[in-house]
N, C-alpha and C positions, 0 to 999 in steps of 0.2 A: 504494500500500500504506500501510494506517495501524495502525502500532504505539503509538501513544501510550497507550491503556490498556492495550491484552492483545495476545496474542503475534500474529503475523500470519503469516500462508502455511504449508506444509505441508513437514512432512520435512526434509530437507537445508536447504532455503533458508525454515524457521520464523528469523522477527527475534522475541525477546523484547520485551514490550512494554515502554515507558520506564517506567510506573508500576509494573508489576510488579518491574521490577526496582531499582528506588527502594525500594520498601515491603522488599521481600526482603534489602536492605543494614541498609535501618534498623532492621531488626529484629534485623539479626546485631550491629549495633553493641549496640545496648539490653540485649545478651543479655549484652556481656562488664562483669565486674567494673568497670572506670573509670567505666564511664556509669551504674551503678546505684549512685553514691557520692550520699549525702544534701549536697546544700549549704545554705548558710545561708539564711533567709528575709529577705527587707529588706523591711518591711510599711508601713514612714512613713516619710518625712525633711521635715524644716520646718527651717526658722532662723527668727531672729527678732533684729531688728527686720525688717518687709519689705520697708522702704527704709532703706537705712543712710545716715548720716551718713559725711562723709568724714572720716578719722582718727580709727574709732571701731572698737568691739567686736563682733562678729556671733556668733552662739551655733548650732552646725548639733545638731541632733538627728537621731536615726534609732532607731527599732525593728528588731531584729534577734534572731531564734529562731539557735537551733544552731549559733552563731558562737563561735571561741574568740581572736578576735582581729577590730579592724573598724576601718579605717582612712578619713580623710578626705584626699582627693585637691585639691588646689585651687592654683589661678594668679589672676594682675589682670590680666593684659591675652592677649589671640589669639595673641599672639605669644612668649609666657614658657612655657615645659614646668612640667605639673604639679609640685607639691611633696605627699608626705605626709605627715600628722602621725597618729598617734593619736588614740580619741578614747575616752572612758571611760565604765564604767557601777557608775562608785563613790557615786551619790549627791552629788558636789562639783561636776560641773560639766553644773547645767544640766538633768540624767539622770534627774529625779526618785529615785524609792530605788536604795539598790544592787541590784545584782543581779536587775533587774525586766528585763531585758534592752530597755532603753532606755538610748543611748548619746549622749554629747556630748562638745561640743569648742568653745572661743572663740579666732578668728584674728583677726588686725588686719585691719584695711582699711586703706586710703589714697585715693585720690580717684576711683577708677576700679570698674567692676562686678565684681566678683570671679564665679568660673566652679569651682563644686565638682563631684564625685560622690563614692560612698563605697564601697568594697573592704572586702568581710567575707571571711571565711574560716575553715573547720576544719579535722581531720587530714585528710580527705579528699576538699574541691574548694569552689571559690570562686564567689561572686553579686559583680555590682555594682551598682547604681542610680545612673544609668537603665541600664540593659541595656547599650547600646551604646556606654557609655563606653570611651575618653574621645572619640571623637563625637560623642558626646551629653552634656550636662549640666547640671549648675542653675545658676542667673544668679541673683547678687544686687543688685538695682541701686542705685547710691549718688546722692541729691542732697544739695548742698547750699542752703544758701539764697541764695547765689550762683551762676548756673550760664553755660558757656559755651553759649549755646543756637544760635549761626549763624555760619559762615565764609565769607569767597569773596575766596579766594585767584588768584584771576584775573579781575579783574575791566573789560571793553570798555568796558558802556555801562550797568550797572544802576543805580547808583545814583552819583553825584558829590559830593565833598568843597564844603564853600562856597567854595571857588575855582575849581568846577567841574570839579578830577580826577577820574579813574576810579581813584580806589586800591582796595587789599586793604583791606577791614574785618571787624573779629570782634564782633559784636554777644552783649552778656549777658542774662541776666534772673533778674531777684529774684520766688525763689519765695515767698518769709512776706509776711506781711500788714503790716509795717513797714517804711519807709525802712530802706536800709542804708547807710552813708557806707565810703566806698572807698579811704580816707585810709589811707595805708602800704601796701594791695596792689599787691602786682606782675604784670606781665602780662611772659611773654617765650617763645620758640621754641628756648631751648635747657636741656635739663635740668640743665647744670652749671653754669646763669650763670641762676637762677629770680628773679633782681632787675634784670633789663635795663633794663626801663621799668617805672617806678612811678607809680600813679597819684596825680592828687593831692587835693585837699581836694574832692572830689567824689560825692554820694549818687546812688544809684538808689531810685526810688520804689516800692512795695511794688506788684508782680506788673507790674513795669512791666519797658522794656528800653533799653540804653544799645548803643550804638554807639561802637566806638574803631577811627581810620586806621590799617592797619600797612602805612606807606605809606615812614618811616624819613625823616620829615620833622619836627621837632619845631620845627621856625620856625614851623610853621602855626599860626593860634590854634587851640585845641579841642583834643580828642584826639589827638595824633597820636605815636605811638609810634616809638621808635630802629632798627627794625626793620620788615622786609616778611616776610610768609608767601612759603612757597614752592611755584609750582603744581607741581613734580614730586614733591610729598608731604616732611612732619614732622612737626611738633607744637607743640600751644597748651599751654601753663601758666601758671593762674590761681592764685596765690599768697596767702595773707592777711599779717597784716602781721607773725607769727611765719614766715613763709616754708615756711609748711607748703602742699602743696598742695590748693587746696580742689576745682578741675576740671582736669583735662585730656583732650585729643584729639589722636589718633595719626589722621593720616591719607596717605591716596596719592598718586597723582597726579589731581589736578583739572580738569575742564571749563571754558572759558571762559565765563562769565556762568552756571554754575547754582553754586549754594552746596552745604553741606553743612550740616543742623541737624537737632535735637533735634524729634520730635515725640512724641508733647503737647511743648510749651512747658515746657525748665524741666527735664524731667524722663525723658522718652523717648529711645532710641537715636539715634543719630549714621544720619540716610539723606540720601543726594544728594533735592535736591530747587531750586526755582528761586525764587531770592532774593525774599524778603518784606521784609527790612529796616524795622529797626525796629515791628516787626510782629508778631501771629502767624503761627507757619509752617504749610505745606500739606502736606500728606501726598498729595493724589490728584492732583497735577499732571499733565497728560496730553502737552501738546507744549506747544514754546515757537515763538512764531511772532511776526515782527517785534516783537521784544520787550515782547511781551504774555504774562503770566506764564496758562496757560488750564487750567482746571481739567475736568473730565468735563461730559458732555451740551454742548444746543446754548446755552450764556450765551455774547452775544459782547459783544465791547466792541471799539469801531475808534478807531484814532489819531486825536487828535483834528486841526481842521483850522482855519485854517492852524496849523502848525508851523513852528517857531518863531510868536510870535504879539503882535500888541501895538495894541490891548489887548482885543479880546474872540477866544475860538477857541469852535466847535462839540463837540461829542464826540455819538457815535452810538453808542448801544448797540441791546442783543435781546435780550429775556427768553424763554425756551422755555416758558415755563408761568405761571400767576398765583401770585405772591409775593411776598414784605413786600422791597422791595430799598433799598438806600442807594446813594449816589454819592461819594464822601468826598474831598477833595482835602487833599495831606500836602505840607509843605517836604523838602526834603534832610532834616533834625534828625530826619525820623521825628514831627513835630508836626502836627497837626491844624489847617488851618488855614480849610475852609471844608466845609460839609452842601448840598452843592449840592440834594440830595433825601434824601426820607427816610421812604415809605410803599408799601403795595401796589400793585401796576400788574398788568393781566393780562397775558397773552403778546403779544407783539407789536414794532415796533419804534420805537423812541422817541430822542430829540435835545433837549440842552440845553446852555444858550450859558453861558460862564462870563468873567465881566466884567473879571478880573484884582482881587478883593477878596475880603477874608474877611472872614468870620461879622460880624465889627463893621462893615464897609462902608468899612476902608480900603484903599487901593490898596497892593499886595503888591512888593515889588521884582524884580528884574532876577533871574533863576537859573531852575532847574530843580526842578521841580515833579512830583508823581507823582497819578494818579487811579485811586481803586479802588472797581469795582464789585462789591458783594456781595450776597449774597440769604439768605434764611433756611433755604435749602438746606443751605449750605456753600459752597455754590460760589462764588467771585471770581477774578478780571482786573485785572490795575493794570500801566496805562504810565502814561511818563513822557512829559514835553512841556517846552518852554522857553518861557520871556517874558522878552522883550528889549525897551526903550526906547532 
């Protein structure tokens, strides 16, 4: 028997159909006083600027018909309960004239994406925007031009310090087109102590990325901060040299060897994804397999061979298709240090030897080394290897 549209069977044992009887509710609903009350119309909302600066001013507007009152709903982090303020349509803030029923309001920011919607309402029943707020709602996202762009807070075998650890590192990146010198910012994992480790007389280069150990080793030369990340989840703050904070990252409990960063670079949400270091990061990572970081389709790249090696190894790649690709081999520092190749090849598979030198033809030292192949796809793979004397 099917009652889904119309009624079904005869007599005594007639079932009402489910639509009929749907339609027949909703009509009786529509019929009474409450549901025939006018609410207010929310026809735009914008803010502006559309990326904020941290520890700056954000301006929300909205248009709003038949409202005698229209609130702004907004939090900084997933985990903070909304706050409302008012928001006005006196001509002063923002609102163009008065009384055009265009309405604004200016809230602080601080380092983090703030999360609005906005509640109107008159004598007789309420709209919000988006609909299904608070569900649903607007994202403002904030960069600075310092940004924490990578973590990996547990880290086996990805990348090693020059003494060859596996510690915790938190990689940044400068988003402007200028050196920024680093000199008085603080880096630390506790909100009430935002001066733990200070950095020191040290620049990052414009749209470039810096690497710092939170490994809680500061004997070590280089970066290495008083402090370790913790893989069952907390949080990164990035400080300037007022101790204002200019990024931070609330996170959970972490994976062994995948990170957590920023995509785009710099600028984009916090997603798990498998450490690039010192690098840009990847958004389509597919699996991770003998730590080879593997992205979509058939690109493959094999570990090169011998491992450990002294002093020439092979390495075996596959290109799925004809493409412009490079070969690139990087130290630990995240430094470029040899183009092993660097033009189109068609599909197929292909092997080259690499000498133990770079780019200038001198011979490289003792450590661990990383090689990544990339295509003009998007798509790349990069292990890492050792050379030992």
């Amino acid at each position: 028997m099917n009652n889904i549209d119309a009624t079904a069977g005869q007599g005594s044992q007639q079932i009402v159909g489910l639509t009929e009887l749907m339609d027949a509710r909703i009509d009786y609903l529509a019929s009474q006083p409450e549901f025939q009350a006018e609410a207010p119309s929310i026809l735009n909302t914008t803010y502006s600027p559309e990326i904020a600066e941290p520890n700056s001013k954000v301006w929300i507007t909205t248009e709003v018909d038949a409202a005698v009152s229209v609130q702004l709903a907004y939090r900084h982090s997933v985990s903070a309960a909304f706050v409302k303020t008012g928001m006005f349509d006196d001509g002063n803030h923002n609102d163009g004239e008065a009384n055009d029923h265009t309405y604004g309001v200016a809230i602080d920011v601080g380092a983090t994406d703030v999360h609005f919607y906005i509640y109107a309402e008159n004598d007789d029943a309420a709209m919000f925007d988006p609909h299904r707020a608070a569900y649903e709602f607007y994202t403002v996202p904030l960069t600075g031009d310092v940004a924490i762009n990578e973590f990996l807070a547990s880290n086996d075998s990805t990348a090693a310090d020059q003494d060859g650890e596996f510690d915790d590192w938190v990689e940044f990146y400068n988003n402007s087109d200028a050196a920024i010198s680093l000199s008085g910012y603080h880096l630390s994992d506790d909100g009430q102590e935002l001066d733990k480790w200070e950095f020191p007389d040290i620049s990052i280069a414009a749209h470039s990325f810096l690497i710092v150990w939170a490994d809680n080793d500061e004997e070590q030369e280089g970066l290495h901060t008083n402090f370790k990340l913790s893989a069952s989840g907390e949080a990164i703050y990035l400080t300037n040299a007022s101790l204002l904070i200019v990024d931070e990252v609330t996170f959970g409990e972490q994976t062994t060897d995948q990170s957590t960063g920023r995509f785009p670079d710099g600028v984009g949400d916090f997603i798990p994804m498998y450490p690039t270091f010192w690098g840009p990061n990847i958004s389509d990572v597919t699996s991770l397999e003998d730590n080879a970081f593997t992205t979509s389709f058939a690109l493959v790249l094999q570990q090169n061979y011998p491992n450990p090696f002294n002093p020439l190894t092979t390495i075996r790649y596959q290109l799925p298709a004809t493409s412009h690709a490079e070969l690139v081999l990087y130290n630990v520092a995240g430094q470029k240090i040899r183009t092993l190749f660097k033009h189109e090849q068609t599909a197929g598979d292909y092997s080259v030897v690499w000498d133990g030198k770079d780019d200038n033809g001198s011979v490289v030292g003792t450590g661990v080394y990383f090689y990544r192949l990339q295509t003009d796809t998007g798509q790349s793979i990069t292990r890492r290897m050792t050379l030992l004397k």
